[in-house]
Every structure is written in structure tokens, then in C-alpha cells.
Biopython code that builds the backbone (N, CA, C, O; Angstrom):
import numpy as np
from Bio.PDB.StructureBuilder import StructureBuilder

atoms = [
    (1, "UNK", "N", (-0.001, 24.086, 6.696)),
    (1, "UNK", "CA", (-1.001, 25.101, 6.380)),
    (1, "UNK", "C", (-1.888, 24.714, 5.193)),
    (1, "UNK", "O", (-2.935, 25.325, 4.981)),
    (2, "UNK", "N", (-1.437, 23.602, 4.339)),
    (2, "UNK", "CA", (-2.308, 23.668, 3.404)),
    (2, "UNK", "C", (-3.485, 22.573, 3.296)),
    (2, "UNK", "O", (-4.154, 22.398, 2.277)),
    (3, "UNK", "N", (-3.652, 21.786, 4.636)),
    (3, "UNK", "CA", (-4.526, 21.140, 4.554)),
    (3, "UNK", "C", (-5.236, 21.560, 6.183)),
    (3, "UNK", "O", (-6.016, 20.821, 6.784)),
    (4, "UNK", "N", (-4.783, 22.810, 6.649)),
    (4, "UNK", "CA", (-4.994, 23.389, 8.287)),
    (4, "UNK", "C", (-7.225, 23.120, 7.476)),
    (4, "UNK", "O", (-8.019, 22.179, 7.471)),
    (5, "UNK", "N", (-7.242, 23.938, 7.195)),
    (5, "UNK", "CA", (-8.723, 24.026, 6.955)),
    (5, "UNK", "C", (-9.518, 22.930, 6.748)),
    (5, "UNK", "O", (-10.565, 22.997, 7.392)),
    (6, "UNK", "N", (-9.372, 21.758, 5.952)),
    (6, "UNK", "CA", (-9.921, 20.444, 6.105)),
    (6, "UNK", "C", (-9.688, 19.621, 7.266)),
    (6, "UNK", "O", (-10.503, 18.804, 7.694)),
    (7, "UNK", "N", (-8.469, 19.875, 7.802)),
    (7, "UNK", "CA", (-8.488, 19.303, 9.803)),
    (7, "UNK", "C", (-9.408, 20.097, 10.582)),
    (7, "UNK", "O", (-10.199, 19.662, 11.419)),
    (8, "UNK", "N", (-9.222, 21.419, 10.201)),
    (8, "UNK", "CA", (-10.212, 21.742, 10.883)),
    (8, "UNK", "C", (-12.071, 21.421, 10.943)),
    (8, "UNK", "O", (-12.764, 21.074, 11.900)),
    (9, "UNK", "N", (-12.404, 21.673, 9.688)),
    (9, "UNK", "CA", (-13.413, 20.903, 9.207)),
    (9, "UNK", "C", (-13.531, 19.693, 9.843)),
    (9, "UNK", "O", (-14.337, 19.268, 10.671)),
    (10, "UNK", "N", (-12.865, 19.364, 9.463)),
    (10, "UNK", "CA", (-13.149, 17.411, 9.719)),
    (10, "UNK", "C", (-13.286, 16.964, 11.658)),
    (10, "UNK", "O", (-13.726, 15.998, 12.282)),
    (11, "UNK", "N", (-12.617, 18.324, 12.042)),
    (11, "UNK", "CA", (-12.624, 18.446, 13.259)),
    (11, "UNK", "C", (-13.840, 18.826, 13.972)),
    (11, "UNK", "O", (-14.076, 18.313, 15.066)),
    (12, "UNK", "N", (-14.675, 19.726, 13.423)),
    (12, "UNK", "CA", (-16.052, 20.029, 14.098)),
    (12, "UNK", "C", (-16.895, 18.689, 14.100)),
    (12, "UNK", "O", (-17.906, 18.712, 14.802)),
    (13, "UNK", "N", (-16.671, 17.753, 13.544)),
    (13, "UNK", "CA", (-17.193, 16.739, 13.450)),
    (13, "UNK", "C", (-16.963, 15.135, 14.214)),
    (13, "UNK", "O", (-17.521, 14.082, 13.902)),
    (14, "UNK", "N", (-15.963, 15.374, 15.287)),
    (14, "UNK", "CA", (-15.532, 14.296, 16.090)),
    (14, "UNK", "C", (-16.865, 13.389, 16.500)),
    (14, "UNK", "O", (-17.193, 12.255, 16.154)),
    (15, "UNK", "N", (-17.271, 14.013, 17.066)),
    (15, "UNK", "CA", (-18.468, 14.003, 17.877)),
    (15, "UNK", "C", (-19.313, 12.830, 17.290)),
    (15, "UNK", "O", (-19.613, 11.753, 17.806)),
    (16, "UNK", "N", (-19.599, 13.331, 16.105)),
    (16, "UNK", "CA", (-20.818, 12.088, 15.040)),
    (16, "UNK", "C", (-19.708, 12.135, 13.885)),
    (16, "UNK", "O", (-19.941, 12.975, 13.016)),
    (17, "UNK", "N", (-18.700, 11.482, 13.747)),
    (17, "UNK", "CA", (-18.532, 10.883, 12.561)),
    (17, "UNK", "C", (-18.532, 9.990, 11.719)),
    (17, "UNK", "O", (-18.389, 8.821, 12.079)),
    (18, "UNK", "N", (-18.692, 10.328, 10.390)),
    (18, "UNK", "CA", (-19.456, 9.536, 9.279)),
    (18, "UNK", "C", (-18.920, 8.686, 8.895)),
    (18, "UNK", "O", (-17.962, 8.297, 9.564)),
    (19, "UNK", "N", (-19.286, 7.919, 7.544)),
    (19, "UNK", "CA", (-18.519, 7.435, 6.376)),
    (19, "UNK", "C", (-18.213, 8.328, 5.281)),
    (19, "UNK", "O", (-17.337, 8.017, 4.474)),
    (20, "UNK", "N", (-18.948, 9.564, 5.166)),
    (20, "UNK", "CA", (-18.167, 10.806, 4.720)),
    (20, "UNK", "C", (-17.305, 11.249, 5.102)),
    (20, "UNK", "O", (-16.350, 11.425, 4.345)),
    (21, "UNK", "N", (-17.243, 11.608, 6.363)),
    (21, "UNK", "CA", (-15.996, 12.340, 6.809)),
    (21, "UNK", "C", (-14.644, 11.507, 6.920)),
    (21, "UNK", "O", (-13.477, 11.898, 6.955)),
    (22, "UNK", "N", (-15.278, 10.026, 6.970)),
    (22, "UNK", "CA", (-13.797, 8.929, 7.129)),
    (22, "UNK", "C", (-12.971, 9.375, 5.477)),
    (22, "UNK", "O", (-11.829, 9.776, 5.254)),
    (23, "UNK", "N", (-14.199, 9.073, 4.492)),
    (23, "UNK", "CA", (-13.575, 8.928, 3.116)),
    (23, "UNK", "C", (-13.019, 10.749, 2.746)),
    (23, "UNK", "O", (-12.247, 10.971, 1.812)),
    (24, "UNK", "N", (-13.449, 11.644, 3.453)),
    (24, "UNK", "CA", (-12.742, 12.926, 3.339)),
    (24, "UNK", "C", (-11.446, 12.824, 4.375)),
    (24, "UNK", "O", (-10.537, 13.579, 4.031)),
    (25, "UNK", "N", (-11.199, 12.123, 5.456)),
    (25, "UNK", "CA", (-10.124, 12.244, 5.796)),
    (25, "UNK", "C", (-8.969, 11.190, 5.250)),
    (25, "UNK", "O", (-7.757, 11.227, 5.466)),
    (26, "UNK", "N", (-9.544, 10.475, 4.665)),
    (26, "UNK", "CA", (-8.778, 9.507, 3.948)),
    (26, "UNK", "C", (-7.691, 10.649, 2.901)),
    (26, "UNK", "O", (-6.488, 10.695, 2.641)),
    (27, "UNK", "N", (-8.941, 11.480, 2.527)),
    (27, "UNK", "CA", (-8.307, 12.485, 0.926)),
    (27, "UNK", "C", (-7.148, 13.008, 1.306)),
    (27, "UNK", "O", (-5.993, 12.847, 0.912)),
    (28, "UNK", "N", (-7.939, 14.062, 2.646)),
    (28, "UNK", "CA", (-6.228, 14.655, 2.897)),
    (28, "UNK", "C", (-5.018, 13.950, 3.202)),
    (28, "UNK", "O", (-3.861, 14.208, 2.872)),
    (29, "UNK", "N", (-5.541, 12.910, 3.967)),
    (29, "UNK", "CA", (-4.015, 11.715, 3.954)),
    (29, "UNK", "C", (-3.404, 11.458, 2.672)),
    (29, "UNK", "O", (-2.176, 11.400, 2.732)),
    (30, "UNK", "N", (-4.028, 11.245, 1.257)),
    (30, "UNK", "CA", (-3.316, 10.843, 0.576)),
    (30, "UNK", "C", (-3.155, 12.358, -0.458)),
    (30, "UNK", "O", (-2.743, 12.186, -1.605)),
    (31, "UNK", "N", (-3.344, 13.162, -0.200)),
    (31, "UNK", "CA", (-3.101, 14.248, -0.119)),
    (31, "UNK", "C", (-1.588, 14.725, 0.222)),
    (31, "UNK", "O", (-0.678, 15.180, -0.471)),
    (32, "UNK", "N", (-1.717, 14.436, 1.519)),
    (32, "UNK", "CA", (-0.293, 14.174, 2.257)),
    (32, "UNK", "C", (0.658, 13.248, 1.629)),
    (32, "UNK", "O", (1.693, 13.733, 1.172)),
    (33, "UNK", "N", (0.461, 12.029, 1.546)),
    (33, "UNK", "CA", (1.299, 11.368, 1.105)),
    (33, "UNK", "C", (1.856, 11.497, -0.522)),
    (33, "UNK", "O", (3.003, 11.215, -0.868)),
    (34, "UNK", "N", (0.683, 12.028, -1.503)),
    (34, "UNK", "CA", (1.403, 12.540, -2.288)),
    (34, "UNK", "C", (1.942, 13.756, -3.103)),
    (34, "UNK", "O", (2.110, 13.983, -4.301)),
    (35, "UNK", "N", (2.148, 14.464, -1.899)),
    (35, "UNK", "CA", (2.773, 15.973, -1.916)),
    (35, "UNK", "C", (3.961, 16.077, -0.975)),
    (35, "UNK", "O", (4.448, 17.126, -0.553)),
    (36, "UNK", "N", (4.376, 14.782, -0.694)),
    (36, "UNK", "CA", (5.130, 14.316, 0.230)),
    (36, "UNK", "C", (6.986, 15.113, 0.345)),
    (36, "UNK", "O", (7.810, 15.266, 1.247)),
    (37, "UNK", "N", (6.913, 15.433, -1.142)),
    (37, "UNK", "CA", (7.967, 15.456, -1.605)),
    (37, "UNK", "C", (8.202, 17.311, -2.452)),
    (37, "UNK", "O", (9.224, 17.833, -2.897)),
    (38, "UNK", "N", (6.951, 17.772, -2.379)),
    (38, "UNK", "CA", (6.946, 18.665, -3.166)),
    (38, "UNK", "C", (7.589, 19.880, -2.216)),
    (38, "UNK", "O", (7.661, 19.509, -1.045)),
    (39, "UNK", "N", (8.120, 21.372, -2.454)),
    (39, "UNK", "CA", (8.538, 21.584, -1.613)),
    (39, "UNK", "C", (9.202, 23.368, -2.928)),
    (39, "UNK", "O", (9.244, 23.403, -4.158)),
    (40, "UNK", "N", (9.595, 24.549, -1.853)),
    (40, "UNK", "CA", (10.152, 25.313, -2.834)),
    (40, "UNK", "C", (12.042, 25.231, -3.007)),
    (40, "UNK", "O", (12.778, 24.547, -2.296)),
    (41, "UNK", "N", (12.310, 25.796, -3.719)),
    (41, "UNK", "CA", (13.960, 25.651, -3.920)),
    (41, "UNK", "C", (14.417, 26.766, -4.264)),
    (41, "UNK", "O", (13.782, 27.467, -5.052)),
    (42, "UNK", "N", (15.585, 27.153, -3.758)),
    (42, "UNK", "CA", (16.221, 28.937, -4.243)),
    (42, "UNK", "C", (17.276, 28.024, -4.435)),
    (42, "UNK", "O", (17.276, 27.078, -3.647)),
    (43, "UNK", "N", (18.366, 28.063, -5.454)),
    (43, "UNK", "CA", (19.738, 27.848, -5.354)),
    (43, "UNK", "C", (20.147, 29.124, -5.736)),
    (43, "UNK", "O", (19.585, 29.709, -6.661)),
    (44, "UNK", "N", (21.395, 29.781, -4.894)),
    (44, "UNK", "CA", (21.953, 31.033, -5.269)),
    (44, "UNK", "C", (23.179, 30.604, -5.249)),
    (44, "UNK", "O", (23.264, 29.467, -4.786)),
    (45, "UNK", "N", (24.657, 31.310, -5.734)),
    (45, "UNK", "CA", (25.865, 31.244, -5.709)),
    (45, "UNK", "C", (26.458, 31.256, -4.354)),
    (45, "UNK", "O", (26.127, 31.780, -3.290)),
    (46, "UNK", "N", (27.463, 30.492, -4.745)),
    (46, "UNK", "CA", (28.311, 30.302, -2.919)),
    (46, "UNK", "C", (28.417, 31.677, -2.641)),
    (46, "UNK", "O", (28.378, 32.634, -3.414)),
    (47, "UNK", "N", (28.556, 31.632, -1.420)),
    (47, "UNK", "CA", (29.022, 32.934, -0.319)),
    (47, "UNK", "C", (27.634, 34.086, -0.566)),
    (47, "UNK", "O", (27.348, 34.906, 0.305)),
    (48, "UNK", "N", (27.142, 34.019, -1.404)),
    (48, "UNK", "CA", (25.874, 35.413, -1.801)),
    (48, "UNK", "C", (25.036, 35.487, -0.531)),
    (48, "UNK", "O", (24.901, 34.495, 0.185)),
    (49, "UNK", "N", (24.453, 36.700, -0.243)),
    (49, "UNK", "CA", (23.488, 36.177, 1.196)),
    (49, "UNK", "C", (22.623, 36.656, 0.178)),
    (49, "UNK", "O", (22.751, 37.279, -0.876)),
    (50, "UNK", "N", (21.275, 35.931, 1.148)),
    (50, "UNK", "CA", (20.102, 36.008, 0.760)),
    (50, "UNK", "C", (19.329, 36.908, 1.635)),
    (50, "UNK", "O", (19.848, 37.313, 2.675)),
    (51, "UNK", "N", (18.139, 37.254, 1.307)),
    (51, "UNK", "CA", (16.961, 38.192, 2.183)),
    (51, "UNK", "C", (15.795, 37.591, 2.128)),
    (51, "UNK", "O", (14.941, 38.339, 1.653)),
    (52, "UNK", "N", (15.375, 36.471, 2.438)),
    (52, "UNK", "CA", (14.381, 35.853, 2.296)),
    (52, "UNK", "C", (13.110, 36.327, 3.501)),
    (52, "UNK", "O", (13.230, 35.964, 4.672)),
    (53, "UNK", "N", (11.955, 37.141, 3.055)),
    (53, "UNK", "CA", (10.794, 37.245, 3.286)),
    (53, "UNK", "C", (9.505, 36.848, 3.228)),
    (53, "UNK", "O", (8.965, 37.268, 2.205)),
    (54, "UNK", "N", (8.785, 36.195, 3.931)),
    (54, "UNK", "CA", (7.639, 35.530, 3.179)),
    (54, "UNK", "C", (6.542, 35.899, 4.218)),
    (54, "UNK", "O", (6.826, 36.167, 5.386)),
    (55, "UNK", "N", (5.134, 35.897, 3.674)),
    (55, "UNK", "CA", (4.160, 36.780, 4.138)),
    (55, "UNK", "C", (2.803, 35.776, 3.989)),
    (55, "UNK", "O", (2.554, 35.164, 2.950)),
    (56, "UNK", "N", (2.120, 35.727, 4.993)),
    (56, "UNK", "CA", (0.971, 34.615, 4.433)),
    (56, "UNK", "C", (-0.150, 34.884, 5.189)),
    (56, "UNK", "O", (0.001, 35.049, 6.400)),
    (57, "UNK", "N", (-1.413, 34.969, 4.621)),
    (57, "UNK", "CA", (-2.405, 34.803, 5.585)),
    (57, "UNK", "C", (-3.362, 33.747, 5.563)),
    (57, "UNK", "O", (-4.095, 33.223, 4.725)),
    (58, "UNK", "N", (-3.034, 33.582, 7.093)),
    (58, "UNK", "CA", (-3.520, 32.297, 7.502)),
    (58, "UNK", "C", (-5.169, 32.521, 8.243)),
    (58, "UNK", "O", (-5.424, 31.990, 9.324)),
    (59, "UNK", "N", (-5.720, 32.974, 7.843)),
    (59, "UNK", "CA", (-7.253, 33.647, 8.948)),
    (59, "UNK", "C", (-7.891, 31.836, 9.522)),
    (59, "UNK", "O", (-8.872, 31.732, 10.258)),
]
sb = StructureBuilder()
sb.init_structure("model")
sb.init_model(0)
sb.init_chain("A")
sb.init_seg("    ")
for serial, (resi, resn, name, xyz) in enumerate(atoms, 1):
    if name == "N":
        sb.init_residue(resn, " ", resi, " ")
    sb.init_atom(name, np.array(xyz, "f"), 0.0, 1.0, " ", f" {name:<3s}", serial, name[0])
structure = sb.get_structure()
């Protein structure tokens, strides 16, 4: 989801693409590659349950 909008972008553009749009899709690749690792973390105590909810808008 967090690079959905620049694929998309980069996507209206199949058709005629540039040397702009190469060096913008280059970004999000390394974009990708270095967020590669990033990520969220809950540690809670053994046996505890959790209620995990999460809510997002994606338009």
C-alpha cells in the first residue's frame, strides 16, 4: 500500500514511457529495497490474547 499510488501513476504511462518515468520507477524500487526490513512489532506476555484492529483508507 505504500507505494500502490506511484505504480499506479507510473502505470497510466505504459504506453509512452520516458526517461522520467524509468528514473521514477527506479525510486520506488529502491524505495523498496530499502524499507525492506522495516515493519511494526507488538511483543506482549506469553499466553495474553491480543485484539488487534487496524483501519486504513486506501481510496
Amino acid at each position: 500500500p505504500d507505494i500502490a499510488h506511484a505504480v499506479r501513476r507510473l502505470g497510466e504511462h505504459l504506453a509512452a514511457f520516458t526517461v522520467e518515468h524509468f528514473d521514477q520507477a527506479k525510486r520506488a524500487l529502491r524505495y523498496l529495497k530499502f524499507t525492506k526490513d522495516y515493519g511494526l512489532v507488538m511483543r506482549v506476555k506469553d499466553g495474553e490474547e491480543v485484539d488487534l484492529r487496524v483501519y486504513t483508507y486506501a481510496d
